[in-house]
C-alpha positions in Angstrom: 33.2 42.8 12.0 32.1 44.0 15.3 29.4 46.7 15.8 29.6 49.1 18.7 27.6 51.9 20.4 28.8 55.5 21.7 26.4 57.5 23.8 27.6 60.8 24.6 26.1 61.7 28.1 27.9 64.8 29.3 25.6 67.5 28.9 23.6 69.4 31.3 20.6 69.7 30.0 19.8 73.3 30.7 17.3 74.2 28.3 14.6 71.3 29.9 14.7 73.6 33.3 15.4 70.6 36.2 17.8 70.5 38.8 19.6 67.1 37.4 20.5 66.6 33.3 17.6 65.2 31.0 19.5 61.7 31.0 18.6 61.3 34.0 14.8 62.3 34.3 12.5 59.5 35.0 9.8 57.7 32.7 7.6 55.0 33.6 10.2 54.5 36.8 13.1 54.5 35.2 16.0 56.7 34.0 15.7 58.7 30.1 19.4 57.1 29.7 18.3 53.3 30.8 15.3 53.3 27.8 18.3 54.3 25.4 21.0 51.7 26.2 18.5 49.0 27.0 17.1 49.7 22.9 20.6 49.6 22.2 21.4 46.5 23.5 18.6 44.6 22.6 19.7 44.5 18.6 21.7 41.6 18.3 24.9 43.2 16.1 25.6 45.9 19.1 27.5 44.0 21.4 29.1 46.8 23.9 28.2 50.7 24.5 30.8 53.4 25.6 29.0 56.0 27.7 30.7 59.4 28.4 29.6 61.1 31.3 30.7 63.8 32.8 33.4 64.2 35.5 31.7 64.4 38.9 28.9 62.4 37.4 26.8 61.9 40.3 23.5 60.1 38.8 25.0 57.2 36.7 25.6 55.0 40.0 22.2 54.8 40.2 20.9 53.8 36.8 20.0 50.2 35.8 22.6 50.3 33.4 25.9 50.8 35.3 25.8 47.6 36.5 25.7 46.2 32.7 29.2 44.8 31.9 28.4 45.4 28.3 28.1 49.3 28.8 31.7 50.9 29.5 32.1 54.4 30.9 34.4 57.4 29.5 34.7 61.2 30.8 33.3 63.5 28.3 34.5 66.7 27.3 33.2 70.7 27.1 30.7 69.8 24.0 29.3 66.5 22.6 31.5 66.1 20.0 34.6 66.4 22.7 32.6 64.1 24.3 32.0 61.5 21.4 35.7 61.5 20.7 36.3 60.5 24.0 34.8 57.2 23.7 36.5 56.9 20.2 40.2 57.1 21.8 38.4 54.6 24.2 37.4 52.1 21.9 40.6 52.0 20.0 42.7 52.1 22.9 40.4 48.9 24.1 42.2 47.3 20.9 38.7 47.3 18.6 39.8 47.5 15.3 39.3 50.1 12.5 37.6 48.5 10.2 34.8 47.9 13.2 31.2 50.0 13.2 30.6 52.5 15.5 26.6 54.0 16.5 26.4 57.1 17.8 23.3 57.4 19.6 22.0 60.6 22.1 21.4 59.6 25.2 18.1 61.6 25.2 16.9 59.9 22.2 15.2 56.6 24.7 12.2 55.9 21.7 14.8 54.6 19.0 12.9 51.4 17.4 15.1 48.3 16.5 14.1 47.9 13.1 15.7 51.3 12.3 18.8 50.3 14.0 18.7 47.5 11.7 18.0 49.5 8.8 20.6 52.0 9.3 23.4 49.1 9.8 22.5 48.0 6.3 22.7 51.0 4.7 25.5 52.4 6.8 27.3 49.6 5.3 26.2 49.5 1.8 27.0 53.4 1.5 29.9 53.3 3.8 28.0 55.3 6.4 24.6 56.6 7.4 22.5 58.8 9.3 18.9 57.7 10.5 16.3 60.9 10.1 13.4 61.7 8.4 12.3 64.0 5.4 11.1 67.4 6.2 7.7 67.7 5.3 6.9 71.4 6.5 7.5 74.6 4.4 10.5 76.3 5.5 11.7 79.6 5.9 15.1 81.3 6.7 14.9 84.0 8.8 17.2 87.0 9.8 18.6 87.8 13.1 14.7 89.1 14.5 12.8 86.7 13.0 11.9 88.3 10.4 11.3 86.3 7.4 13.8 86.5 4.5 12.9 83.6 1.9 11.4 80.1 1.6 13.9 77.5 1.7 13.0 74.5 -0.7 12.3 71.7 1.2 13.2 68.7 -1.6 16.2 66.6 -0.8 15.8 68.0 2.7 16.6 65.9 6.1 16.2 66.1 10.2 19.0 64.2 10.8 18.8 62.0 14.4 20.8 59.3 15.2 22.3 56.5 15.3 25.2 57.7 13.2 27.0 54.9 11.9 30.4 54.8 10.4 33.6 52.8 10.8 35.4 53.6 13.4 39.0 54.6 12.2 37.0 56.9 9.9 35.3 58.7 12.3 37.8 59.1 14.9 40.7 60.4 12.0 37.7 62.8 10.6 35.9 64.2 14.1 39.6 64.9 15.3 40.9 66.2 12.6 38.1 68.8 12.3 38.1 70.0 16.0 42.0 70.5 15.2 40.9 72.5 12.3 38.4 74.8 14.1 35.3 73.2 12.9 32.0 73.9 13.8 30.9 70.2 14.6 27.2 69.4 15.7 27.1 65.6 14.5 29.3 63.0 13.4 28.5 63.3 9.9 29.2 66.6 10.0 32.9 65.7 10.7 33.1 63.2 8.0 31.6 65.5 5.1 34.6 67.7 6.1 37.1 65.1 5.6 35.3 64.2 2.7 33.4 60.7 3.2 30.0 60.6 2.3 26.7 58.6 4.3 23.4 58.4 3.3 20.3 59.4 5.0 18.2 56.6 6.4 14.4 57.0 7.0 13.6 55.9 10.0 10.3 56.8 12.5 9.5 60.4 13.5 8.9 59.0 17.1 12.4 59.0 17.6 12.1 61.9 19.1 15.3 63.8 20.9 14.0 64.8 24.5 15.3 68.9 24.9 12.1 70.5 26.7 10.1 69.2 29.1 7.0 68.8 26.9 9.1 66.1 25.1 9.9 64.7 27.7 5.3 63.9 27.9 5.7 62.5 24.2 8.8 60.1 24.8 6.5 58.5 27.9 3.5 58.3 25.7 5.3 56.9 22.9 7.7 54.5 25.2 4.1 53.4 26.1 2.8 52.1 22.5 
């Protein structure tokens, strides 16, 4: 049983305002996307990453991490899910086998902790897949198209779901394809395998690990990568 990492690295960025994608900003000295595969690689079950960039890529030369003959590179596609699916055909073209486990893991997500990676193996494989997240604590409202407020939404049961996402690897790739062929609106890999009609559980896991999508989290990911 063999557990392996995707990191979908294509996007742009747009909404943090810079001239080159958030993967790529700096902390402490070194690239957003270095801090996530070097968290990655240092759990002992993930033994190779696929990374899918985009085509024209002209920042990944220069990370730390291109140079890492565990991390393997892909072209991504027009969303993240195109781009995660990428890296699947990758992976099973590469001959992995599956029955093996497959991560998912943003690339601007560089705070991840080990012992949740850890956690969310176990229960990923007890449950046959799992998401890592945390509980929503804060009242929440559903609004209409201007804000307005139209009801409280009950916040039991619950979830911000972050990643990794961990599920076997023939299982993802039949389910995210099959629901982009169908039209689906995907925005996570569990999202693909609900439709198909696996089920995951949600694993708690720390609220530090934090998604960087504005500059100001880009502030909390260096004060938190510097704990």
């Amino acid at each position: 049983m063999k557990y392996l990492a995707v990191v979908p690295a294509a996007g742009a960025g747009r909404r943090m305002g810079m001239n080159i994608p958030k993967q790529y900003l700096q902390i402490h000295g070194k690239a957003v996307i270095d801090w996530t595969l070097e968290a990655l690689l240092s759990h002992a079950d993930i033994e190779m990453v696929m990374v899918a960039i985009s085509q024209g890529d002209e920042f990944w030369q220069d990370t730390r991490s291109s140079a890492d003959p565990r991390i393997h590179v892909v072209t991504g596609g027009e969303e993240r899910c195109h781009s995660v699916l990428n890296a699947l055909h990758a992976l099973n073209a590469t001959g992995f086998s599956p029955d093996d486990w497959v991560l998912v893991h943003d690339a601007a997500r560089p705070c991840v902790r080990l012992d949740d990676i850890t956690r969310v193996i176990h229960q990923a494989r007890r449950h046959g897949g799992g998401v890592l997240g945390v509980p929503v604590h804060d009242t929440m409202k559903r609004t209409d198209a201007e804000n307005v407020i139209l009801q409280t939404v009950e916040r039991n049961q619950l979830w911000h779901a972050f990643t990794p996402q961990m599920f076997p690897l023939g299982k993802l790739h039949d389910s995210l394809q099959g629901a982009l062929a169908a039209g689906e609106n995907i925005t996570d890999e569990a999202s693909a395998m609900e439709w198909a009609g696996h089920r995951a559980v949600m694993v708690e896991g720390a609220a530090t690990n934090i998604k960087i999508t504005r500059p100001v989290d880009l502030a909390l990911a260096e004060f938190y990568l510097s704990l």
